[in-house]
C-alpha positions as CSV (number, residue, x, y, z in Angstrom):
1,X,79.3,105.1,190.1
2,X,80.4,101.5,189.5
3,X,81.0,101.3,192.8
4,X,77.8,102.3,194.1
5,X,76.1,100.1,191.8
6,X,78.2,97.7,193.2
7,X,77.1,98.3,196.6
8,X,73.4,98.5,195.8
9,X,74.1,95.1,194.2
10,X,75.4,93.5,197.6
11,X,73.1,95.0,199.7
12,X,69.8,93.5,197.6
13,X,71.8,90.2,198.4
14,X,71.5,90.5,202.4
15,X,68.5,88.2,202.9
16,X,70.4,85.7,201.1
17,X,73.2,85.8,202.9
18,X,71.6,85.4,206.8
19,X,69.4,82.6,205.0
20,X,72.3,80.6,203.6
21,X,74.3,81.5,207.6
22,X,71.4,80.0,209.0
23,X,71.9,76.5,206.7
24,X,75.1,76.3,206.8
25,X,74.6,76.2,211.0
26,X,72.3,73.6,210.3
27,X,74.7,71.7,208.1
28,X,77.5,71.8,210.5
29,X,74.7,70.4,213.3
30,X,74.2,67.8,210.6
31,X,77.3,67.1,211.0
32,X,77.4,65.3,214.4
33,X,75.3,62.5,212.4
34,X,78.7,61.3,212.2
35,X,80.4,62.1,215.6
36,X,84.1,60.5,214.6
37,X,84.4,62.6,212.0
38,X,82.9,65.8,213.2
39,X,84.8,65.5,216.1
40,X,88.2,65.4,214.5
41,X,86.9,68.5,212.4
42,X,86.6,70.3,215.7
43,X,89.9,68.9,216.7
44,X,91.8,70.5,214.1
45,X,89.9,73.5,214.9
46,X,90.9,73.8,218.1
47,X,94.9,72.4,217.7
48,X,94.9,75.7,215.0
49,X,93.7,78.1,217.6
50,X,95.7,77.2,220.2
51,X,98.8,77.5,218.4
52,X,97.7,80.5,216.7
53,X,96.5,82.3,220.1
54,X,99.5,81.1,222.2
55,X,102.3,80.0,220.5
56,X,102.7,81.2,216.5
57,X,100.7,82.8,214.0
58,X,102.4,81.7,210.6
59,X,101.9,85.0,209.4
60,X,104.3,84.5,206.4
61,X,103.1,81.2,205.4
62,X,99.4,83.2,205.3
63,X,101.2,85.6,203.1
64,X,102.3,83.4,200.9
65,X,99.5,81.7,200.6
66,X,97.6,85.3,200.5
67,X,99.3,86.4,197.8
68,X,99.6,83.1,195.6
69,X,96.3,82.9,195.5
70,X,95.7,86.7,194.1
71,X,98.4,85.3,191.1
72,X,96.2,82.1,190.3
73,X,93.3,84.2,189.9
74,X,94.8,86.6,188.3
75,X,96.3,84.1,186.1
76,X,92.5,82.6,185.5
77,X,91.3,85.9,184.6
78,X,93.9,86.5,182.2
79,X,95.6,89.2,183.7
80,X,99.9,89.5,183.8
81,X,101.5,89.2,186.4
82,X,105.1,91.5,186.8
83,X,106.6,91.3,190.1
84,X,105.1,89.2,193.4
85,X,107.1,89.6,196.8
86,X,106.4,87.6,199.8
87,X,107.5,89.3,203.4
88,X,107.0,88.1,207.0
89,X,103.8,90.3,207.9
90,X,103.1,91.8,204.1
91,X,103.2,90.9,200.5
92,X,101.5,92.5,196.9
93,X,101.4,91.4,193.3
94,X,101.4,93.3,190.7
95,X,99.4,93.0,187.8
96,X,98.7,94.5,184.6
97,X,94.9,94.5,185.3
98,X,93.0,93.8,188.3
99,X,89.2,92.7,188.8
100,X,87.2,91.9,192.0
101,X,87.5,88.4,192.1
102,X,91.5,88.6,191.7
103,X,91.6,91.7,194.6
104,X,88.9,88.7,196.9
105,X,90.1,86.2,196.1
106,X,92.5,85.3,199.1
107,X,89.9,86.3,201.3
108,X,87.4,83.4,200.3
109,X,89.8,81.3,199.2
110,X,91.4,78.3,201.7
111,X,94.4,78.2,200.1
112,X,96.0,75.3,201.9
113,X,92.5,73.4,202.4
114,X,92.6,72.9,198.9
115,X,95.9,72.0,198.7
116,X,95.3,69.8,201.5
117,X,92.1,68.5,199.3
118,X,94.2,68.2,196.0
119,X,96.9,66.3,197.7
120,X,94.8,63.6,199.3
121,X,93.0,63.6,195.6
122,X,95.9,63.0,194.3
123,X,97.0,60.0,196.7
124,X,94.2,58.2,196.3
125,X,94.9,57.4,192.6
126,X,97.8,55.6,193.5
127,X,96.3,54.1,197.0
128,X,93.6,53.5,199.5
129,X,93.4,56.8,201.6
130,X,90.3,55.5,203.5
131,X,92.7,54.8,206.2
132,X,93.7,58.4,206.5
133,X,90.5,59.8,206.1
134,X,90.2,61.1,209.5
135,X,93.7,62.9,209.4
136,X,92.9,64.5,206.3
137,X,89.4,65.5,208.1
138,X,92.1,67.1,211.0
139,X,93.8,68.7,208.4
140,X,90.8,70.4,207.0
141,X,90.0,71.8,210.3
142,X,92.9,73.0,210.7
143,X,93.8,74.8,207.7
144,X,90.1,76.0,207.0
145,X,90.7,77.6,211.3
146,X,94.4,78.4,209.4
147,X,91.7,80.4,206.8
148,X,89.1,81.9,208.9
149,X,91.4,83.5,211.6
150,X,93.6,84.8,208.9
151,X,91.6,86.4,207.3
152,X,89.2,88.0,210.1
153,X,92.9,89.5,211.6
154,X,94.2,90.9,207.8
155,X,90.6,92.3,207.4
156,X,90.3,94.2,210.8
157,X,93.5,94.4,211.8
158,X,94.7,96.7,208.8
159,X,93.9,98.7,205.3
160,X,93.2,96.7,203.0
161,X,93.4,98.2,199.7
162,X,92.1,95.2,198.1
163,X,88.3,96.2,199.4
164,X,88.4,99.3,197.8
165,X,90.0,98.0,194.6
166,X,87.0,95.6,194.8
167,X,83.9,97.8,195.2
168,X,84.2,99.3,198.3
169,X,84.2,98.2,202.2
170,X,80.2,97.3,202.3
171,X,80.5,95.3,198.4
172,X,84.0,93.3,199.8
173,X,82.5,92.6,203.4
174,X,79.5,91.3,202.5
175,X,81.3,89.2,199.1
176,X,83.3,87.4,201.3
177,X,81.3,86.8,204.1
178,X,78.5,85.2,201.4
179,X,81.4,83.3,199.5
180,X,82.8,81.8,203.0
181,X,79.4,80.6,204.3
182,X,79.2,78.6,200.8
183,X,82.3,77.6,201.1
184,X,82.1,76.2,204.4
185,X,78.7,74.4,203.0
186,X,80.6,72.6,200.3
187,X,83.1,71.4,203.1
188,X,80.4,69.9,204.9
189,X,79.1,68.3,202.0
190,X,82.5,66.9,201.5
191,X,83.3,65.7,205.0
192,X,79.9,64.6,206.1
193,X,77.9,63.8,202.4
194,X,75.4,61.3,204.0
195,X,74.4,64.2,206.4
196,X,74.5,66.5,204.6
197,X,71.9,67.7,202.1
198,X,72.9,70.5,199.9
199,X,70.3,70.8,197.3
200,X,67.5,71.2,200.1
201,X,69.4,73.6,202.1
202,X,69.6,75.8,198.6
203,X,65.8,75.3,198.5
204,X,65.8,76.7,201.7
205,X,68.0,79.4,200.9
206,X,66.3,80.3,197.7
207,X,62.8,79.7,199.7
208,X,63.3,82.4,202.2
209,X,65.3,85.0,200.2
210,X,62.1,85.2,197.7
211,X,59.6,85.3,200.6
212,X,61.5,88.0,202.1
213,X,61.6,90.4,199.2
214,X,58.2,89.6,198.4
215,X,56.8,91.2,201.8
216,X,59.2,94.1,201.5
217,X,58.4,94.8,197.9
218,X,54.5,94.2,198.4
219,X,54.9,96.7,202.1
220,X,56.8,99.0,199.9
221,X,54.1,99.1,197.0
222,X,51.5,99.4,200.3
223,X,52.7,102.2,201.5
224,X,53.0,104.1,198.5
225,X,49.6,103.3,197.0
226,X,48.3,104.5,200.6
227,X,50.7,107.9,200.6
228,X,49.0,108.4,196.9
């Protein structure tokens, strides 16, 4: 029953999520406001595809990372953790309780972007970084391409019995496919913030989920009042 509920709960958020697709697209064309920049985004893109399609495809680091990331959330969630193992195309953590954001997590998660974020954080207390900007902007690409393809593969390429720890296949896919769009929105805030204008793209967002709703509930209550 949970389950369901939590599938009914997902589905009433579809709107939302093509809405908030469609301006995040129009952030990432925002984007080329500032070509340099956008362009070593792509960059680190493409490196991370190449080497992923042609040459290696770091399947244990994404395990790691994978499963590193179910432990800090489990750890935020207060949940236990008793035994974590790392292997070269597989991994689990066990825990002593388990929600949906700890059994997600991973999946909407960049791991190493972050790490990659927190590390150039950190160096630019004790130095100018400005200098470096655009390698860290490579850097992003690459690990949030690192991300996508990563998870896209684990997702479609096996069982995941995280999703149906979570809710169910149609809850999970359409979790992390909302929590990546808004994920890759707050990177393009972060690598292009004079382009980029979050507030009025949640506007937008909030704008056309409500319209949307409001001509399906008002056909609904139509079609009723006519069959009565």
């Amino acid at each position: 029953m949970r389950n369901f509920l939590k599938t009914v709960v997902a589905v009433l958020f579809l709107p939302t999520l093509f809405f908030a697709a469609a301006q995040t697209a129009r952030l990432l064309y925002a984007g080329l406001g500032n070509f340099k920049t956008f362009l070593c985004f792509l960059l680190g893109i493409g490196v991370y595809a190449g080497i992923h399609f042609g040459f290696y495809t770091f399947s244990r680091m994404y395990v790691l990372g994978h499963e590193l990331t179910h432990a800090v959330a489990a750890l935020l969630c207060g949940c236990r953790i008793r035994d974590i193992h790392v292997g070269k195309d597989s991994g689990y953590v066990k825990l002593t309780q388990c929600n949906a954001f700890v059994a997600l997590s991973p999946y909407f998660i960049p791991a190493y972007t972050v790490l990659l974020g927190l590390l150039y954080c950190g160096l630019s207390l004790w130095r100018d970084m400005e200098p470096y900007r655009l390698v860290f902007v490579f850097g992003v690409g690459f690990f949030t391409a690192f991300h996508f393809i990563q998870t896209f593969k684990t997702l479609f390429e096996a069982q995941q019995p995280d999703l149906k720890m979570a809710g169910g296949k149609v809850f999970s896919a359409i979790s992390i496919t909302l929590v990546n769009i808004i994920i890759l929105a707050l990177l393009c805030k972060i690598l292009f913030p004079e382009q980029v204008s979050l507030l009025q793209s949640l506007r937008n967002v909030w704008g056309g989920t409500y319209n949307t709703w409001r001509i399906l509930v008002n056909y609904i209550v139509e079609l009723i009042s006519n069959a009565v």
